[in-house]
N, C-alpha and C positions, 0 to 999 in steps of 0.2 A: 502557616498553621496547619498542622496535619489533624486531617477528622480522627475520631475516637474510635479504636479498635474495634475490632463485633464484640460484640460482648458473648461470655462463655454459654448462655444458651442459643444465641444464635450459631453459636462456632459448633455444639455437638446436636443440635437439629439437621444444622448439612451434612454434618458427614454421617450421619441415621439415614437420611434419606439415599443420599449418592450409594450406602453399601447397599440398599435397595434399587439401586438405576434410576430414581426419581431426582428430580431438579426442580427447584423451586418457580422455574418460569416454566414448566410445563414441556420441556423441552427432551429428547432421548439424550444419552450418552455423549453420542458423534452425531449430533445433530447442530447445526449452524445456525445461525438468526438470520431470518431471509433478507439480503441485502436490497437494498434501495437507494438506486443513484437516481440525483436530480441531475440537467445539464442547464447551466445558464447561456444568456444570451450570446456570451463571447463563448469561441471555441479554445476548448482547452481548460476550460469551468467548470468543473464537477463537485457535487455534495454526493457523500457515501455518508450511510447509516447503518449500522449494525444495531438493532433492539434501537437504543436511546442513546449509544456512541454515535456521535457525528463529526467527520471531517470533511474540511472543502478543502480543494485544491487547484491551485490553476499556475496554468504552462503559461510562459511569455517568452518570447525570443527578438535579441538584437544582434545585430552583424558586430564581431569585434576582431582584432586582429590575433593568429592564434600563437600559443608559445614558438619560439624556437625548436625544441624539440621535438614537438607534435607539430609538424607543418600541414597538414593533412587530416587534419580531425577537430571535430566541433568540439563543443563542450558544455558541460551538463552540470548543475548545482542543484542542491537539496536544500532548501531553506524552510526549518519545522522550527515549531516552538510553542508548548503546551503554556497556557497561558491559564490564569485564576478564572476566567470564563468558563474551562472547561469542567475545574475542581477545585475546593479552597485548599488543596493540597500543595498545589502548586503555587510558586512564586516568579514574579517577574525576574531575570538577572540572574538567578540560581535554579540552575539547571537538577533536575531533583536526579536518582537513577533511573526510574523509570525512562525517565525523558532522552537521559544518553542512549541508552541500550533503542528506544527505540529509533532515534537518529542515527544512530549505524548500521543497524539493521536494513534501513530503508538505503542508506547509499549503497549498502553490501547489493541487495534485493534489486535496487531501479537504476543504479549507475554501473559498480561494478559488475553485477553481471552479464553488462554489455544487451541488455533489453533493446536502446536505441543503436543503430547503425552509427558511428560517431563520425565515421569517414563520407557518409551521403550528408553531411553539416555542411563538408566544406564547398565554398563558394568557387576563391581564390586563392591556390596553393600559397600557403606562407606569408598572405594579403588580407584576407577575409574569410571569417567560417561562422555559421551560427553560434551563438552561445543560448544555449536553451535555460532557465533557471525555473524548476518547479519549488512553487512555495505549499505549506502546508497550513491549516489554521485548523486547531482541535477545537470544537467549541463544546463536547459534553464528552464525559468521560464515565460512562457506563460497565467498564471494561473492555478487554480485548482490542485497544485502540490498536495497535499495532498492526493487527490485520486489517481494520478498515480503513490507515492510511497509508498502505500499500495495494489495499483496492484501490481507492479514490487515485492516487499518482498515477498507477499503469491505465489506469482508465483516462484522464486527464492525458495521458502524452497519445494515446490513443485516438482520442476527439479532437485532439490541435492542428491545427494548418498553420502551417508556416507560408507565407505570401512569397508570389514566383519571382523571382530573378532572372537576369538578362544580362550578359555578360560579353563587350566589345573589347576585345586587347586586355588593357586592364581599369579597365572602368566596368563597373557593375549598378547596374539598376534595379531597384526594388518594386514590384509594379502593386500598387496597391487591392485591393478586393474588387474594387471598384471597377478595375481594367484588364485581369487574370483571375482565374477561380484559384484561390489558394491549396499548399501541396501538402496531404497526408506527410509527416514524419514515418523514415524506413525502420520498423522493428523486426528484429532478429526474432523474437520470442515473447511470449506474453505472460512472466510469476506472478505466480499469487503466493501470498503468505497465508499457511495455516497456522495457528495455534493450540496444544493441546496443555492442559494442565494435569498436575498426578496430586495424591492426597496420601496421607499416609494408610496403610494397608494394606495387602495384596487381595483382599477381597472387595477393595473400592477402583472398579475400571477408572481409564484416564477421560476426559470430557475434553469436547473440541467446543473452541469460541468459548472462555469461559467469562461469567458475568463478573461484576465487580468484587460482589462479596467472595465468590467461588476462587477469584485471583490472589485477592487476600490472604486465603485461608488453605493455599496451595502449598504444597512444599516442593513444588519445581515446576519450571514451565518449559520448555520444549516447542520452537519454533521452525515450522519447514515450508521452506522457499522453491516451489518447482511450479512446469506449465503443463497446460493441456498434453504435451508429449511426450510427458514420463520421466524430464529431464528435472533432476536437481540441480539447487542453486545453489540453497544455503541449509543447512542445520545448525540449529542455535541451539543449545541448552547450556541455564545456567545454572550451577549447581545444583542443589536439592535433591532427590531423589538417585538412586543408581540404576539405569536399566540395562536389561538384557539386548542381546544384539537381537535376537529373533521380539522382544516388544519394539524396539527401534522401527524394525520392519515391516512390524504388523501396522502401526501408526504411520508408514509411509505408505502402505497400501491405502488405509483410510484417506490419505492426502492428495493422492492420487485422480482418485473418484472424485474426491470434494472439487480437485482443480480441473478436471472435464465440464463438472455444474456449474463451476461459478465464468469457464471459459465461454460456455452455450450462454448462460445470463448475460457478460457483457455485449457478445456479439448481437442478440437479442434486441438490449437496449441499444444499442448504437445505432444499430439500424431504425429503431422506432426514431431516435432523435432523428435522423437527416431524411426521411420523410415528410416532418413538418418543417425543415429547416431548407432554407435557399441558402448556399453556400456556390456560387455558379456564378456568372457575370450580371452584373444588377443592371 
């Protein structure tokens, strides 16, 4: 069951305001919703919240044997799924658009862009290699989920240890927490995904992180995947709007910036977690 449209004074309220630079949560233009990760007890356990959008996520990893063709590389799954917890829009079994596009996005953004080292998985050439499988759980859908569940993933593979191994001939050993301090996963790079939305007008600028109703009432949204080092990953826009290469640019610059702040934030919290956290031989 899909909720009821905004109705036509909510729909020419916002964009009155927006052609003035005003938001209805108080927020500027390019301005983000300040994120807030929780970490739970297991590593690799994270809640991200943007406003009242919440996603957890969490890493788990088992030894499998790897393809034939990939002898030498671990391997990595995405398992998301927007559930009627999140909104009654959503349904069990049928996958709505929203929910594809954000699924591929996230494999484009945490898998293919090769974020994790796939080749430091492997254990045992052609014998054994980790298989990593990050799951996602949307529990509110306030907008902009997209970005906060590509926070919460790179933060979750971030937080995760994988337990040490030991390897004679070809036998391999897994030594549990108990008897090795568990091993950081190798990352290449660290995306964030931004989101910006456009409205109709050239006198209504584009807004970053946009809320529920504001995605609604969007006529194109525009997603960009890059890290702290200026490197692009991914740009996403799906229809709507037609922009200019120089507005393309200007909103990469804005991206930029955003993904230096939100790079100091994780490293920030991370280090707060392992602080209070004994991860070392018990």
């Amino acid at each position: 069951m899909r909720p009821p449209s905004p109705s036509i004074p909510e729909k020419e309220f916002l964009f009155a305001a927006l052609k003035q630079s005003l938001r209805l949560d108080g927020r500027s233009s390019l301005e983000l919703r300040p994120p807030i990760l929780s970490f739970g007890p297991e590593l690799g356990w994270v809640e991200c919240a943007l406003g009242k959008t919440r996603v957890v996520a969490h890493v788990e990893a088992k030894m499998v044997k790897p393809p034939p063709e990939r002898p030498f590389e671990g391997m990595i799954t995405i398992h998301s799924e927007i559930s009627p917890m999140a909104s009654s829009e959503y349904e069990v079994g049928r996958p709505s658009e929203e929910e594809i596009t954000i699924t591929r996005m996230l494999d484009k953004v945490l898998r293919r862009s090769d974020a994790v080292d796939k080749e430091s998985l492997c254990v045992l050439a052609g014998q054994r290699v980790w298989h990593l499988r990050l799951t996602l759980h949307f529990l509110a859908d306030a907008g902009n989920m997209l970005d906060c569940a590509c926070l919460a993933g790179i933060v979750a593979l971030k937080h995760f240890r994988r337990p040490d191994v030991e390897v004679i001939g070809d036998e391999v050993t897994i030594h549990p927490a108990s008897e090795r301090a568990p091993i950081p996963l190798s990352l290449h790079h660290t995306p964030f995904c931004l989101t910006f939305a456009f409205f109709p007008g050239s006198e209504t600028a584009p807004v970053l992180d946009p809320s529920q109703l504001e995605q609604r009432l969007s006529v194109g949204l525009m997603s960009v995947a890059l890290n702290a080092q200026k490197e692009l990953c991914v740009v996403q826009k799906l229809g709507g709007v037609p922009l200019s290469m120089d507005e393309v640019l200007r909103i990469i610059d804005v991206a930029v910036v955003k993904a230096k702040e939100l790079d100091q934030l994780v490293e920030e919290q991370l280090k707060q977690d392992w602080l209070g956290r004994n991860v070392e031989l018990i």
